[in-house]
C-alpha positions as protocol buffer text, in pm:
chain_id: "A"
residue {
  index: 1
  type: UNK
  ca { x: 5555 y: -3361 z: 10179 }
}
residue {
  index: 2
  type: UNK
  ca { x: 5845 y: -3173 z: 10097 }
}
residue {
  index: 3
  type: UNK
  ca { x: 5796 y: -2967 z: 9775 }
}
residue {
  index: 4
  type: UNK
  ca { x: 6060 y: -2971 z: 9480 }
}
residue {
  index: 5
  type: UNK
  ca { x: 6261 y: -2692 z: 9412 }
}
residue {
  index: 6
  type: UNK
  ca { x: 6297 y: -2502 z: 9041 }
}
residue {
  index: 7
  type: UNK
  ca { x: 6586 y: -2701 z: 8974 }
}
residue {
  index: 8
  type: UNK
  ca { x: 6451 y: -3053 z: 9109 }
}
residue {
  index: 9
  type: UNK
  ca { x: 6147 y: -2994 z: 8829 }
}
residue {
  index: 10
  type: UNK
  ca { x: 6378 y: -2896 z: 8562 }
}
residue {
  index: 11
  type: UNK
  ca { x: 6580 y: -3196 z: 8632 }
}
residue {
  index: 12
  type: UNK
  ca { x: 6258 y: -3460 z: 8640 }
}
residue {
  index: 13
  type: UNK
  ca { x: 6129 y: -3262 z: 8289 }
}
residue {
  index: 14
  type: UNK
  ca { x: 6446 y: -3358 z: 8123 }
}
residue {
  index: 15
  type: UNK
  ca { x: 6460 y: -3691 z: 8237 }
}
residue {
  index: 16
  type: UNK
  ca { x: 6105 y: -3759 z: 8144 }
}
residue {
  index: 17
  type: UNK
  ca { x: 6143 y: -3612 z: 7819 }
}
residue {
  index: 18
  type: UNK
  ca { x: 6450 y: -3875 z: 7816 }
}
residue {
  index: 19
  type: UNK
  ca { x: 6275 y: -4146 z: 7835 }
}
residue {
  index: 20
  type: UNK
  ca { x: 5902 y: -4146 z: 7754 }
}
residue {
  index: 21
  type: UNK
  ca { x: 6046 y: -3973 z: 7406 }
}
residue {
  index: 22
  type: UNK
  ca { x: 6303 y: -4237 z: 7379 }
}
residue {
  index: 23
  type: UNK
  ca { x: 6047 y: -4552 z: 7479 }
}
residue {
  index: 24
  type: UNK
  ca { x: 5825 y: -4426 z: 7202 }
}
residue {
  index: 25
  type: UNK
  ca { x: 6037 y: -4366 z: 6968 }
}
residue {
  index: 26
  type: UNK
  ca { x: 6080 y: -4631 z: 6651 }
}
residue {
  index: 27
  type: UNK
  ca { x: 6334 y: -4416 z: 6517 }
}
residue {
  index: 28
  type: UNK
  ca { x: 6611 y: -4466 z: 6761 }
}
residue {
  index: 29
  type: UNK
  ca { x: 6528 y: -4827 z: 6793 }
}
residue {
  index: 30
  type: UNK
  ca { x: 6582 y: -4832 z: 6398 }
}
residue {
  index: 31
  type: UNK
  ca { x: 6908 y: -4654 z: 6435 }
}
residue {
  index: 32
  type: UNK
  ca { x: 7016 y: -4925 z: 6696 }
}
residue {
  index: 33
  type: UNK
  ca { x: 6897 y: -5193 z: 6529 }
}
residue {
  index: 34
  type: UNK
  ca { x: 7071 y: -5060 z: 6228 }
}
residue {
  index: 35
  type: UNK
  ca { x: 7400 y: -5004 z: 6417 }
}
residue {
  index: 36
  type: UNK
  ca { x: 7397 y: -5367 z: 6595 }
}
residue {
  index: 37
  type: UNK
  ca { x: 7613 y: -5529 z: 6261 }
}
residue {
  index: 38
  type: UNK
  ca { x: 7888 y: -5299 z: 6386 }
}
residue {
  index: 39
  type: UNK
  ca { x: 7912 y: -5450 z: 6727 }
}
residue {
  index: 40
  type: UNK
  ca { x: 8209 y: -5636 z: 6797 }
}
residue {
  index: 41
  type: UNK
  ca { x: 8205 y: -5918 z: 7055 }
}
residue {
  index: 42
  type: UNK
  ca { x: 8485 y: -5763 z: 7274 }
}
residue {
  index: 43
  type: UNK
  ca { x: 8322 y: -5447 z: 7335 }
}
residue {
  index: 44
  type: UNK
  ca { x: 8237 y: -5136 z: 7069 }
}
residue {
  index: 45
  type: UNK
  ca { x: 8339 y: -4813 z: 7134 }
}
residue {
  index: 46
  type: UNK
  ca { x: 8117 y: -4533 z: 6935 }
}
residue {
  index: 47
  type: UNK
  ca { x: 8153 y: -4106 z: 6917 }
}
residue {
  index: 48
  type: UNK
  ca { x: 7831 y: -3894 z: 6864 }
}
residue {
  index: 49
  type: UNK
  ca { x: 7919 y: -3622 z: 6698 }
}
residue {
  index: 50
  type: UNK
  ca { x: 7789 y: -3323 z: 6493 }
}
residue {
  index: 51
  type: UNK
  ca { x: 7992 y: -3105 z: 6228 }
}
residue {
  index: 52
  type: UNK
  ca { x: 7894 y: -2812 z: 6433 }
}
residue {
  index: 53
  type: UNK
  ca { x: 7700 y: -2660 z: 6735 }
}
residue {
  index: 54
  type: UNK
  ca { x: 7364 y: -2899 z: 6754 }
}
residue {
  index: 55
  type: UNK
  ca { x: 7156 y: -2822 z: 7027 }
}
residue {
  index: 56
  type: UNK
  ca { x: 7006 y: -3196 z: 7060 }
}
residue {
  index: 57
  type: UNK
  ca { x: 7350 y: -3348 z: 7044 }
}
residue {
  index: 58
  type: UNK
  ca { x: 7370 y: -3444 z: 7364 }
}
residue {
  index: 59
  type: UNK
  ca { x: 6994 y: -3608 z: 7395 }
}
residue {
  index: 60
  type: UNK
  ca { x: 7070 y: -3839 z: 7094 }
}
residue {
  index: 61
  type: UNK
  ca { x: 7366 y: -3951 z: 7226 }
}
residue {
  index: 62
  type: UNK
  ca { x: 7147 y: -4034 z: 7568 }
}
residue {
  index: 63
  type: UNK
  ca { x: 6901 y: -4156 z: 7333 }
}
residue {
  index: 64
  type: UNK
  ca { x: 7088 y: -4416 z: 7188 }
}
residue {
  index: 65
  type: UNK
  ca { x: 7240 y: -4529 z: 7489 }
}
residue {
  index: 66
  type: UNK
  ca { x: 6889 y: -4619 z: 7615 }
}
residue {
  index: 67
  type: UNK
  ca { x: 6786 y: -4817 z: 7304 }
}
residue {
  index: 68
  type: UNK
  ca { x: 7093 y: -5036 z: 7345 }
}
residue {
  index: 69
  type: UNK
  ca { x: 7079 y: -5073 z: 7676 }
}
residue {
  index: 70
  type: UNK
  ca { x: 6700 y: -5176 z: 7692 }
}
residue {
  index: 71
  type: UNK
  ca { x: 6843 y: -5450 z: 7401 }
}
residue {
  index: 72
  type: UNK
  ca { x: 6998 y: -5595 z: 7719 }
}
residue {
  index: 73
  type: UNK
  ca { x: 7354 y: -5479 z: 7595 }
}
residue {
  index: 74
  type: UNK
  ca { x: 7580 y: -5351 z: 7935 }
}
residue {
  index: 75
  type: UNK
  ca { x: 7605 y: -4975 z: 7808 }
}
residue {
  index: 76
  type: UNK
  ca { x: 7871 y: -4689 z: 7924 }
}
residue {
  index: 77
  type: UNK
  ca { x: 7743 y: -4338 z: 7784 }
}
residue {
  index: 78
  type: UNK
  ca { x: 8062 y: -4083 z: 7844 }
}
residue {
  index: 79
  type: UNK
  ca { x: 8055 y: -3726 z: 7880 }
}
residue {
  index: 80
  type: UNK
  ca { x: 8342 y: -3615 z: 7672 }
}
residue {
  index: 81
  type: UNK
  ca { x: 8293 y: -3259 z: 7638 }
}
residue {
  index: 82
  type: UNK
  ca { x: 8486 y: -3103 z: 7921 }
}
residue {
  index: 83
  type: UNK
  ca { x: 8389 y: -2723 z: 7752 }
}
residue {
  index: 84
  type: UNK
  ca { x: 8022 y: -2802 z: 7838 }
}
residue {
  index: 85
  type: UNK
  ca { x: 7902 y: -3118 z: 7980 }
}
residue {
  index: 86
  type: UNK
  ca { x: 7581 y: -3199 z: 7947 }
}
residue {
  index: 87
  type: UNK
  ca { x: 7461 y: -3542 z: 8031 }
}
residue {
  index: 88
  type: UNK
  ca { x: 7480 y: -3504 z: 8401 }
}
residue {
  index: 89
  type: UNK
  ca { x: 7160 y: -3283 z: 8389 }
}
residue {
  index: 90
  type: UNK
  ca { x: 6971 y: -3554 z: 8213 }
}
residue {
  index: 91
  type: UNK
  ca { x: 7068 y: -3801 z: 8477 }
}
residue {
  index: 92
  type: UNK
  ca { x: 7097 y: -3580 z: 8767 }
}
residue {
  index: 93
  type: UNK
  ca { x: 7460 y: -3642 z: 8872 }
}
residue {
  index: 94
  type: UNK
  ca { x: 7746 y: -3397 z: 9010 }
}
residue {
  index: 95
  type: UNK
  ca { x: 7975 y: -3369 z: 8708 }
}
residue {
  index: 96
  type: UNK
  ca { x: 8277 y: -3258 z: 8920 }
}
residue {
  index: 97
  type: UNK
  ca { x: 8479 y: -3518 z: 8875 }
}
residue {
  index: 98
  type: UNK
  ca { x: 8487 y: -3790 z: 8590 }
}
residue {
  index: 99
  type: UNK
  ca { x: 8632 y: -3866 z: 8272 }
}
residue {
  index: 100
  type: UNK
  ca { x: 8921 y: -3584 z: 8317 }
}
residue {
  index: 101
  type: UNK
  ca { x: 9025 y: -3728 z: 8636 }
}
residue {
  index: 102
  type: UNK
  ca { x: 9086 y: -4076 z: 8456 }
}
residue {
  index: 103
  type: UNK
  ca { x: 9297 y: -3898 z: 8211 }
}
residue {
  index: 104
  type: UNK
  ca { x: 9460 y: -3676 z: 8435 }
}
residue {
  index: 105
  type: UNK
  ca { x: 9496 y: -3859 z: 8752 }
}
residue {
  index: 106
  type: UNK
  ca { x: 9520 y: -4187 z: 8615 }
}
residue {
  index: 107
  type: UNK
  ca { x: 9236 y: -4346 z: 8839 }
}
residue {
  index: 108
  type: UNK
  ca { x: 9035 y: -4631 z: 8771 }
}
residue {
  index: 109
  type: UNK
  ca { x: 8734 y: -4569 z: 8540 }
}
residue {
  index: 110
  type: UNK
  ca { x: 8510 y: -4739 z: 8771 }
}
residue {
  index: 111
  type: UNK
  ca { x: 8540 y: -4491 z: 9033 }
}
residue {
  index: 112
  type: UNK
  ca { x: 8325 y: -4206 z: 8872 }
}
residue {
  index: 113
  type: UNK
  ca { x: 8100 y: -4449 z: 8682 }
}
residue {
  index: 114
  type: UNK
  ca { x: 7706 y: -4415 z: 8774 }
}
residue {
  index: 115
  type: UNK
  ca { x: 7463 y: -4651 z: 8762 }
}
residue {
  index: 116
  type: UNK
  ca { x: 7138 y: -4444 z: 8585 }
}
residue {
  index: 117
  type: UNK
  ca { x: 6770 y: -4517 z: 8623 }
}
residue {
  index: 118
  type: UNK
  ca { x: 6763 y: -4767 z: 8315 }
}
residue {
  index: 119
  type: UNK
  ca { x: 6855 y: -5083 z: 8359 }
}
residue {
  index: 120
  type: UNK
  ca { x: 7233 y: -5197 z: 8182 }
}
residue {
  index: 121
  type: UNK
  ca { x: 7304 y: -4820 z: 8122 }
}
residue {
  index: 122
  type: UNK
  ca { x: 7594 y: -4636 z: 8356 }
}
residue {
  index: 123
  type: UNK
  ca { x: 7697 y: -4287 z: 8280 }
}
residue {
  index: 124
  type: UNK
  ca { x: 8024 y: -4137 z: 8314 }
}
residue {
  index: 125
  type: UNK
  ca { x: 8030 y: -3727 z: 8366 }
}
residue {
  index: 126
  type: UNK
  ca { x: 8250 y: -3509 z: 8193 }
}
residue {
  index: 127
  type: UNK
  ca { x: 8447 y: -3427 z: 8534 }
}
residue {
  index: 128
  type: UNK
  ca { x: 8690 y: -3083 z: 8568 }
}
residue {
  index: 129
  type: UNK
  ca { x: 8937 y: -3030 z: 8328 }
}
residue {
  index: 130
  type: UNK
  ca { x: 9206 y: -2755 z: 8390 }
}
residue {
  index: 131
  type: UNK
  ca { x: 9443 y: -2868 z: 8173 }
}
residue {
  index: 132
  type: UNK
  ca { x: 9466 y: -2769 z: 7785 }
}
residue {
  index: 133
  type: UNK
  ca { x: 9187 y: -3014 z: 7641 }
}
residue {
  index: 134
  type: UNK
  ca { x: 9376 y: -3147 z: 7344 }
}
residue {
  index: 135
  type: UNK
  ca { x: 9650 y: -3254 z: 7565 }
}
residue {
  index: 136
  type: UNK
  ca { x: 9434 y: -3487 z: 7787 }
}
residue {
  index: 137
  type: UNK
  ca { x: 9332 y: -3644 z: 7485 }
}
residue {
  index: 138
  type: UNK
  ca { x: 9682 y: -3688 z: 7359 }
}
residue {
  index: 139
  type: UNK
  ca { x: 9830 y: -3816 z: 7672 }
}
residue {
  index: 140
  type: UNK
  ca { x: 9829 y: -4165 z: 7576 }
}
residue {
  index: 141
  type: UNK
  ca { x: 9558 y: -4251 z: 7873 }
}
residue {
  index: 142
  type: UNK
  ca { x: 9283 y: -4364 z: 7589 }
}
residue {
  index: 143
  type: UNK
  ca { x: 9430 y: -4690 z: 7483 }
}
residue {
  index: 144
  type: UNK
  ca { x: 9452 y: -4832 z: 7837 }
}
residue {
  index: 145
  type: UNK
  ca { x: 9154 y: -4720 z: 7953 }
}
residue {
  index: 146
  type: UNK
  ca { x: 8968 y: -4865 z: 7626 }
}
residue {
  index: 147
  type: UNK
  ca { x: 9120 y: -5161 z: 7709 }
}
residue {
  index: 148
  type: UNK
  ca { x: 8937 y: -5234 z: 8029 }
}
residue {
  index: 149
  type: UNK
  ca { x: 8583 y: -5054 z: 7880 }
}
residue {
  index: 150
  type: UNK
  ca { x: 8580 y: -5314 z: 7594 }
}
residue {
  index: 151
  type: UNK
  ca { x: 8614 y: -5558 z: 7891 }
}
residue {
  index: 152
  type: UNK
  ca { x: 8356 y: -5410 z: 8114 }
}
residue {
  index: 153
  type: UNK
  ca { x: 8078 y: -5339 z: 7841 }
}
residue {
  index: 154
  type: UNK
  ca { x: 7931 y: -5438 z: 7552 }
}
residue {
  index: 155
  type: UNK
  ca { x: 7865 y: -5076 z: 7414 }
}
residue {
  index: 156
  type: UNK
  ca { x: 8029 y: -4762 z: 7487 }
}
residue {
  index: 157
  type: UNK
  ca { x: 7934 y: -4414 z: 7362 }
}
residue {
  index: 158
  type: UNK
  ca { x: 8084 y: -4094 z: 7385 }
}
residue {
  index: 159
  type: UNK
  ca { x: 7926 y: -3770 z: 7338 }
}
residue {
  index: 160
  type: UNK
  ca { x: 8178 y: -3538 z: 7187 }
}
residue {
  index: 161
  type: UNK
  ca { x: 8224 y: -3166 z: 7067 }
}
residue {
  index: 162
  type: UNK
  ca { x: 8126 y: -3080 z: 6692 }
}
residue {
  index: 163
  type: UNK
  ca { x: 8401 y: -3220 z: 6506 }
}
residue {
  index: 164
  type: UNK
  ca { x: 8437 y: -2915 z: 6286 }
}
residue {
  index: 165
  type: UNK
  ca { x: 8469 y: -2690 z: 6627 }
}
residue {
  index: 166
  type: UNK
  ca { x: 8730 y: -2896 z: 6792 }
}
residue {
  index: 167
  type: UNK
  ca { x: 9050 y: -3112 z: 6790 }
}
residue {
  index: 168
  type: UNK
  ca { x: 8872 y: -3315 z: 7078 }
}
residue {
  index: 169
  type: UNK
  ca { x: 8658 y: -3497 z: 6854 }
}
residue {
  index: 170
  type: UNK
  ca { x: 8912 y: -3566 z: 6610 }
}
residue {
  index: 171
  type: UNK
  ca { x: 9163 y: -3703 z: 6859 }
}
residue {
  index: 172
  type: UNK
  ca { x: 8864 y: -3901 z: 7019 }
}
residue {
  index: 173
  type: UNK
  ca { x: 8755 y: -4054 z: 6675 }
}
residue {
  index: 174
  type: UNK
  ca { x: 9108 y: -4220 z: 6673 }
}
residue {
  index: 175
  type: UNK
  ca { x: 9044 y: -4418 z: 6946 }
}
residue {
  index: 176
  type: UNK
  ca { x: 8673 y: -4491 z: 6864 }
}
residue {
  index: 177
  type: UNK
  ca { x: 8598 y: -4779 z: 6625 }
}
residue {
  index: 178
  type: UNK
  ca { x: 8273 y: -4597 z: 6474 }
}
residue {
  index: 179
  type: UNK
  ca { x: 8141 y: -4253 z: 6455 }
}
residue {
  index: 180
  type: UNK
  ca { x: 7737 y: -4163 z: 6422 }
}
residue {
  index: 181
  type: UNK
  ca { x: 7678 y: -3811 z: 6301 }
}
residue {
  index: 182
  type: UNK
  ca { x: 7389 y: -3625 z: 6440 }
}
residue {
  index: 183
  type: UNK
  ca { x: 7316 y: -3313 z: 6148 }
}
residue {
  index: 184
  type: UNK
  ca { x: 7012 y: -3112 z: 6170 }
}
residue {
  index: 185
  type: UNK
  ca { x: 6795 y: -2966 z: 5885 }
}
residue {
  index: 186
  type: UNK
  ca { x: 6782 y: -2601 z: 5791 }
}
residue {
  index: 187
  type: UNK
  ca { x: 7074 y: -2591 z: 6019 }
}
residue {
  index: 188
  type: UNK
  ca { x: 7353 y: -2799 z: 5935 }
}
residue {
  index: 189
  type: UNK
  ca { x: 7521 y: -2747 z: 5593 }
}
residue {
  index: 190
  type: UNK
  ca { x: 7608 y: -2943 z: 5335 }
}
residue {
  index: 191
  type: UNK
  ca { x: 7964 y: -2808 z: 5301 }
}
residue {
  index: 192
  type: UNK
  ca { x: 8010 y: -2925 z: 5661 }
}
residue {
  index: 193
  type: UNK
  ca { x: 7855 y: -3246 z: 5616 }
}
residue {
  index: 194
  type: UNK
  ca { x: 8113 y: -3345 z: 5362 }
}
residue {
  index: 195
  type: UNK
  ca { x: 8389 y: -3149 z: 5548 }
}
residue {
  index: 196
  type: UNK
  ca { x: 8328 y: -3390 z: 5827 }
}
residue {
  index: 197
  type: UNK
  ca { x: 8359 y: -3708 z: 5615 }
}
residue {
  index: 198
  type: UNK
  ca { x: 8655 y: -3615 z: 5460 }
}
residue {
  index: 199
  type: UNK
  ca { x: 8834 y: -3562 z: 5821 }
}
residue {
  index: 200
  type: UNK
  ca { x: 8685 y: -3925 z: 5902 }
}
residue {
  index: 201
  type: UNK
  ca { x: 8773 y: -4024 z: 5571 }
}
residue {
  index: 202
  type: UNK
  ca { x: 9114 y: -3934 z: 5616 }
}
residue {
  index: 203
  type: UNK
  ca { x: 9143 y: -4069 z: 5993 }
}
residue {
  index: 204
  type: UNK
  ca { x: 9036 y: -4415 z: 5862 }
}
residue {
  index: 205
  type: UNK
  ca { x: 8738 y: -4403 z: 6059 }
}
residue {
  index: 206
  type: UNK
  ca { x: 8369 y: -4571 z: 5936 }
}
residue {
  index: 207
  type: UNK
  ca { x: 8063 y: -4333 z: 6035 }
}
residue {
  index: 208
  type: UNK
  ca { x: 7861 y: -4597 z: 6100 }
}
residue {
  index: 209
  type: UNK
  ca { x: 7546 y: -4387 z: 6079 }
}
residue {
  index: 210
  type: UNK
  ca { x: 7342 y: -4062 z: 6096 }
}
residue {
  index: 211
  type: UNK
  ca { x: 7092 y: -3898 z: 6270 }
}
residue {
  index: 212
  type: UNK
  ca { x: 6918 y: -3685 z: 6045 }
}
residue {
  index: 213
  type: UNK
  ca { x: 6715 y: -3452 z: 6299 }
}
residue {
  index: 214
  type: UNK
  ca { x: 6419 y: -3272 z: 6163 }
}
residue {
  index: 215
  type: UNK
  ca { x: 6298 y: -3070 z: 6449 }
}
């Protein structure tokens, strides 16, 4: 039997973690529960976000993606943070290409979609970016291809930059009907809490709900 290599363990502990937390967790299937009166019939399209740096960021936004798709819902969970993706490690997929070469290339979405080990969840890496972040954002790509993921899935979830950090999340929040806001305690502070809802505030945009991480 071949035996696994450093990396090939560090990948099974995170997707373990994944979803043994995740299955045993009443908390995210509150916050889904919660978050299924925002669903539209055509499709909902939702950012994770945190005012700033959050460490767990990225696992919540996995998280969630889980809980809705063992609800049966067809789930898409996007990488959209080209500066440092993250979700490919917890599904152990090449993150070369992805999300920027939709934008940039103008390729079909379904192309660098992958099917993950739950059931009615796909996950879409981040992909290489080399050209100035804000201007994939604002290249007028987003509409179409929301067009055709509101068609394809029931849920879709994007896991974004801190919103206070940058314009990514702000141009991405545009496009998104809903925003959830992952803020931790001790670390996250209230002046960037409120910060953050006044930029949504002012964008028109709903936060739908929080994550209020203790640990």
């Amino acid at each position: 039997m071949r035996s696994l290599a450093p990396e090939d363990i560090n990948q099974f502990e995170k997707r373990l973690m994944l979803r043994e937390q995740n299955k045993n967790s009443e908390h995210f299937r509150m916050v889904c529960a919660n978050l299924e009166p925002k669903l539209r019939k055509e499709g909902t399209l939702i950012m994770v976000t945190s005012p700033c740096f959050n460490v767990e960021h990225s696992m919540i936004t996995a998280k969630l993606a889980i809980g809705f798709a063992e609800q049966g819902k067809k789930t898409l969970l996007i990488d959209a943070k080209f500066r440092q993706p993250t979700l490919h490690n917890f599904f152990h997929l090449n993150h070369s290409r992805g999300l920027a070469n939709v934008m940039l290339q103008d390729e079909s979405i379904r192309l660098y979609t992958r099917p993950s080990f739950v059931s009615n969840l796909s996950v879409l890496p981040a992909g290489t970016a080399s050209e100035p972040y804000a201007e994939i954002w604002g290249s007028g790509k987003l509409e179409k291809v929301g067009e055709g993921l509101r068609q394809d899935y029931d849920v879709v979830l994007f896991d974004a930059p801190p919103l206070l950090m940058y314009s990514d999340s702000q141009l991405l929040a545009g496009f998104c009907d809903g925003v959830v806001l992952v803020i931790k305690e001790r670390q996250t502070k209230k002046e960037e809490v409120l910060l953050t809802k006044s930029h949504l505030e002012r964008a028109n945009k709903e936060i739908y709900g929080v994550v209020y991480q203790t640990r």
